[in-house]
Steps between C-alpha positions, in 0.01 A plus 500: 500500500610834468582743722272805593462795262756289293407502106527208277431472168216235391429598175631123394169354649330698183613256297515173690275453755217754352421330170543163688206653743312624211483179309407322835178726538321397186490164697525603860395835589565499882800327465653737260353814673685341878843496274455855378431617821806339675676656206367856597574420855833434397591814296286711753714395761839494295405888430473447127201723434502491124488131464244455780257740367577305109359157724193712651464590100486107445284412824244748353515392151440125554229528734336746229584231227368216713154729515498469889362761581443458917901367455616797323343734749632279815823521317519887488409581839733240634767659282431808679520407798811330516772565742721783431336551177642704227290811393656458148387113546077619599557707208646276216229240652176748493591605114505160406159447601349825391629430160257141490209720554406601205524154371270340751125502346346435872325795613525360857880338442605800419327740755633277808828479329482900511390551842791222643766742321361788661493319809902432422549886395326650780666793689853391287637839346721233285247434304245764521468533099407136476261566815327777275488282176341243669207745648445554163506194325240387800283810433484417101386174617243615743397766183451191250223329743337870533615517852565872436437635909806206602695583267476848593564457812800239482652811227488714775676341753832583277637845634675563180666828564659332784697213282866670495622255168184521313587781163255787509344417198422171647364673791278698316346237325438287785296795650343527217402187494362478855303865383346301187386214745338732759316664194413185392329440841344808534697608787565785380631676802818290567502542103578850577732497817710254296518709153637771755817286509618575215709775422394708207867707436616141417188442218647798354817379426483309129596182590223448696236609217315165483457541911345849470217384252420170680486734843301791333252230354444361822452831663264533216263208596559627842375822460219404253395251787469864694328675236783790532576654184708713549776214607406333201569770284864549708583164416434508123698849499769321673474176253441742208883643600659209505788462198408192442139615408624757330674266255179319369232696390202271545567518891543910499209507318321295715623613874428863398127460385483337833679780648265790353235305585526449896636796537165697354335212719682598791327739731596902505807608677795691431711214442238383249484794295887489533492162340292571208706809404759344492346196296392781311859600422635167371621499172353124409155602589497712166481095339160474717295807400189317685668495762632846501122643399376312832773655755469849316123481562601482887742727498255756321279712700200462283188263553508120368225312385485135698308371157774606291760371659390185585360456136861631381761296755260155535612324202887551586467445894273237414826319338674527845416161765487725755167665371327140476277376761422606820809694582431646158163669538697658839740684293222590252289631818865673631542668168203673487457570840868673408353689181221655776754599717689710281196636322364595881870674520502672207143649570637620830779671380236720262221531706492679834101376508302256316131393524505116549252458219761653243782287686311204439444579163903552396591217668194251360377367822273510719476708835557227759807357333662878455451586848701142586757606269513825623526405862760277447720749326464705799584264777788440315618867482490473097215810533336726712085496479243545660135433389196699574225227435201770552630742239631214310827688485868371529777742611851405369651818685658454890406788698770719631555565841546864666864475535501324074376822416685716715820362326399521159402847561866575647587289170329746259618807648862378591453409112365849419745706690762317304358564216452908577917497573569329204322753278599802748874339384429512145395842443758642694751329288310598201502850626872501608600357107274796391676774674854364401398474116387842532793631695730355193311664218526848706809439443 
């Protein structure tokens, strides 16, 4: 025997005893598996790593080959839990048997095979990237059998950002994997604390193109799942950017259609209208003169008839999956609740008072539905107006206080007095370029 923390080199049992061992198995599979494994005791004690963890390669391989399956996974945890173990050894040993899994046709095989390795990779920062593969290879499994909320769940266990030898890119798929299984299981708020992971200076960088559109379509189906437009629009704007868009015209085309659509669809803010100017602005929208007539129309303050626009814009929205079915007659009902917005706007930019019969009349609908639109845009600060149901009168004007009038009035005469000492300056210099020119022609 050798002595402690002495090497020696076994390598030489590789090619006697092994094959020998091998052979034996086809005929005797416990007594070629109790060789091997006085083999590996051998070379584990004897310090020779490399050729120990070559026999745990073997062990592994003909207990796969022999199709035992309750052997193979006795085999690996016993492996693991030898004395003095090698971490190179666990390793060499746990690759082996994730690289059978895709092989083995057993649903159930396979899924206990997967959960003993985890078992084996627990807690071990050795082999923390296998750990994570294997989470996912069980999670596709769970996903095949439509066990979407377990596979979820087991997805999520994996704290990604914490895995110190995983890449980043790697990293970011992962999460984005785990964000496309929450979606998937409509839990949409871990969905959201888990996109948050990801850091959106690195999406920007080019190499990590095909990340940023796989993360901006999620966000997508995210947001759409929230009926928020305006995040929608943000994301094609963002995907729309994106060089490798950019390159192919069929997907510029398509992501900004998308993006002058949700963002007329998204609700009135500054940030909104900042987003359609500057959609407005592109050069490539020129290409899409439909497209350019509808965000025009919004960012002109003149009136728009729903009935035009829907007969005008149906046929090419209609094109779009997003306008089909249910969630499609909500953007239809957004849009023109949008087009009465900004017609309620632009009336109360011109009109300081309006009967409510009239307003009902420009806008095309009747009195209880303008009154709902009209109290919305209030509460949301959009407007000021009040209504005066008696007279049937609607006052677009805020009423100033004391001191607002007070300060306008110092306004207008601070503005006046100016005014009086710019002329008073004007005429004396007039008069003083008088009195010289006639003080030279004395002359």
């Amino acid at each position: 025997m050798p002595k402690k923390n002495e090497e020696v080199d076994y390598s030489a049992l590789l090619e006697t005893d092994v094959p020998r061992l091998k052979e034996e198995a086809k005929k005797n599979l416990s007594g070629a598996l109790e060789g091997l494994f006085l083999l590996e005791k051998q070379t584990r004690q004897g310090g020779d790593f490399t050729t120990c963890a070559k026999i745990a390669r073997e062990i592994v391989r003909i207990c796969y080959q022999s199709e035992n399956w309750t052997q193979l996974n006795d085999t690996l945890v016993t492996l693991s839990k030898r004395r003095g173990q090698s971490k190179t050894v666990i390793q060499e040993a746990v690759q082996e048997a994730m690289g059978f899994l895709d092989s083995i046709d057993e649903i159930p095989v396979a899924t206990e095979l997967i959960k003993i390795l985890r078992g084996i990779t627990e807690g071990k920062i050795f082999v923390e990237l296998e750990s994570a593969e294997l989470t996912k290879k069980l999670a596709e499994i769970y996903e095949k059998t439509d066990k979407i909320k377990q596979a979820a769940k087991v997805l999520q266990e994996v704290q990604v950002e914490t895995l110190s030898k995983m890449e980043t890119k790697e990293k970011i798929n992962y999460i984005l994997e785990q964000v496309r299984l929450c979606l998937r299981s409509n839990d949409f708020i871990r969905a959201q604390i888990l996109s948050r992971k990801v850091n959106q200076k690195i999406l920007a960088k080019d190499e990590f193109q095909q990340e940023k559109l796989r993360y901006h379509q999620l966000m997508i189906e995210f947001y759409g799942s929230q009926e928020n437009c305006s995040e929608i629009a943000r994301a094609y704007q963002s995907i729309f950017n994106t060089p490798m868009v950019q390159e192919n015209e069929e997907e510029w085309s398509k992501n900004l259609k998308l993006l002058c659509i949700f963002s007329v669809l998204s609700a009135h803010s500054s940030e909104q209208s900042d987003m359609i100017n500057r959609t407005f602005l592109l050069k490539k929208l020129s290409e899409l003169p439909l497209y350019r007539q509808l965000l025009k129309q919004f960012l002109t303050k003149e009136l728009m008839n729903w009935s035009e626009i829907e007969a005008h814009y149906s046929g090419e929205l209609s094109s779009f999956p997003q306008f089909s079915g249910e969630s499609g007659e909500k953007l239809w009902k957004i849009l023109q609740l949008r087009v009465v917005e900004h017609n309620i706007r632009v009336i109360a930019e011109y009109y300081s008072r309006i009967k409510s019969d009239r307003l009902c009349q420009l806008l095309g609908l009747e009195q209880s539905i303008v009154e709902e639109r009209l109290s919305d845009l209030v509460v949301n600060g959009s407007i000021y107006a009040r209504i005066d149901r008696p007279a049937g009168l609607i006052n677009f004007r805020r009423p100033s206080s004391p001191v607002d009038t007070l300060n306008d009035w110092k306004g207008n005469v601070n503005e006046l007095l100016n005014l009086i000492e710019k002329t008073c300056h004007l005429v004396q210099r007039e008069n003083m370029v008088y009195q010289h020119a006639k003080v030279r022609g004395g002359k």
